[in-house]
C-alpha positions, 0 to 999 in steps of 0.5 A: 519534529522527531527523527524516526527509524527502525523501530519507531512505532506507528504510535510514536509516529502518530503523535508526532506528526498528529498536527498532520493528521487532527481533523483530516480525511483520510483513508486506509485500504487493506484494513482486517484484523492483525494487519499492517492496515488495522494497526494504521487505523488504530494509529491515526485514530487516537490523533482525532481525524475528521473522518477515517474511512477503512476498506477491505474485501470483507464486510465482516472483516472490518466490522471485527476492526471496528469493534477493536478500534477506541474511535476518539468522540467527533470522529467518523469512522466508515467501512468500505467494502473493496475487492481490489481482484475485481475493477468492476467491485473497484468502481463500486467502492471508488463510488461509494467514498465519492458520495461520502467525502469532499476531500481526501486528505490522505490514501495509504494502501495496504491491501495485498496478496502475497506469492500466489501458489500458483497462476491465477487469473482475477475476476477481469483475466488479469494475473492475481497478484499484479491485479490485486497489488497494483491494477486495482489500486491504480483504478481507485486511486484515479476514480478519487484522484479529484477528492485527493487534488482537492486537499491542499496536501494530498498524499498517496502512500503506496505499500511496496516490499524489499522485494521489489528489488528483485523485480524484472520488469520486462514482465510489462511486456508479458503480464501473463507469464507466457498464459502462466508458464512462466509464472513463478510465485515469488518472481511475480510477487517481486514484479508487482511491488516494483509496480508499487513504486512506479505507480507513485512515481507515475502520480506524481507525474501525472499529478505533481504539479497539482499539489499531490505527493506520492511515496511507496513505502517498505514495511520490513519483514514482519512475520505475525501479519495476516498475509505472511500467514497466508504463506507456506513456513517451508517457503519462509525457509527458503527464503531463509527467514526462519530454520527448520525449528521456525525460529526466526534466522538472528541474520534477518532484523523483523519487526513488529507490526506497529513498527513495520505500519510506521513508515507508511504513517509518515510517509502521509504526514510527514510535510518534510517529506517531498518526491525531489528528494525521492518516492521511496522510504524504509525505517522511516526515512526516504532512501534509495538503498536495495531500491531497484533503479528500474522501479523510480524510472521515469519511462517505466512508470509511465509505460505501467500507467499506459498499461493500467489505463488500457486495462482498466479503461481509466484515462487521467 
């Protein structure tokens, strides 16, 4: 088995863990062009699934996808319309890959927003970014957990940050940020990839003894995606990523796109991997490095899960 790291790619990923992936049903969230979700999708295709479903708020968005994806004969690819800023348009989509599949193999949620501007509420009056990046992930993940539990390795990816190092999660006791007072972008973006990591520890607790695994994963610095455009060049400066010319600062080690998707990719196929040893992985490998303690919590994660249940009114 190959040893992986900083600059494997998700191609090189793929093809060795393709064992893993030939045959399987899987399903990849956030998948728009020139995204750590389209690049998955182009990986794990070549290794031949039985079945890749791709999600993403826009029809139009992943039909652009589709048309750039080389889908391997005997493989059925399936778009998926999910709006993850709205549980009621969660349901919907949760509804459609039920009626569609038997199995779920493997889920890698990528889908994300980054530092908001400035406070905004989604469609269910709940902060955007805990509500994008986490809350409609918790809900869909739970509305398919039976799929999941029916595959003999089902495995939950979950794409967190460096970030989430930088969380404070007495943010629980307020999501709202004082009715947004309070809130700040960046602090706010940190919080909710700290949530990330506790939704993996929290499916492993609640499901682990059922055969699921879960891992969060931190896909590095990568500067050419779509959601690193979405943000401010002068924000990128103050958080000391790039000088006033926009070149990138020689201290800050970025990757490329097929580079930063690769840790997700093993971190769903990679049957090394156990959540004994731990929930999260950077540059291919598990760690516990720049990992904020309070993010693998046991207590934590399970007060974000009674939260999420309350919010999304979604017992497991």
């Amino acid at each position: 088995m190959a040893e992986f790291g900083f600059h494997t790619t998700s191609d090189e990923a793929a093809a060795a863990l393709k064992d893993a992936i030939t045959g399987k049903t899987i399903l990849v969230t956030g998948v728009s062009p020139n995204s750590l979700g389209s690049d998955t999708a182009r990986a794990i295709l070549a290794q031949k699934p039985a079945k890749l479903l791709i999600a993403s708020r826009a029809a139009d968005k992943l039909q652009e996808v589709i048309k750039s994806l080389d889908v391997p004969q005997g493989t059925v690819v399936q778009p998926i319309v999910l709006d993850l800023s709205s549980l009621e348009a969660t349901r919907k989509a949760a509804a459609e890959v039920n009626s569609s599949v038997t199995v779920l193999d493997a889920m890698i949620c990528t889908a994300g927003v980054m530092a908001v501007p400035s406070f905004e509420k989604s469609k269910d009056d709940i902060e955007m970014q805990f509500a994008v990046n986490h809350l409609g992930h918790f809900l869909f993940i739970n509305l398919l957990i039976e799929k999941l539990l029916a595959s003999e390795h089902g495995v939950v990816v979950t794409y967190s940050s460096e970030a989430q190092s930088r969380a404070n999660l007495s943010f629980l006791d307020d999501l709202s940020y004082n009715n947004g007072k309070d809130y700040e972008k960046w602090t706010a973006y940190s919080n909710s990839k700290a949530c990330d990591v506790l939704l993996s520890v929290g499916l492993v607790q609640h499901f682990g003894q059922r055969g699921l695994r879960s891992f969060s994963v931190d896909p590095g610095v990568i500067v050419t995606t779509g959601l690193t455009r979405s943000v401010p060049m002068e924000d990128f400066k103050a958080l000391g990523w790039i000088d006033d010319n926009g070149n990138l600062n020689s201290a800050i080690k970025a990757k490329t796109l097929a580079e930063g998707s690769s840790t997700g990719i093993i971190a769903a196929f990679d049957s090394r991997l156990s959540n004994k040893d731990g929930y999260y992985l950077a540059d291919g490998v598990l760690t516990k490095e720049g990992l904020l303690p309070g993010a693998v919590d046991p207590a934590q994660a399970e007060k974000l899960w009674r939260i999420s249940e309350d919010l999304t009114k979604q017992a497991a």
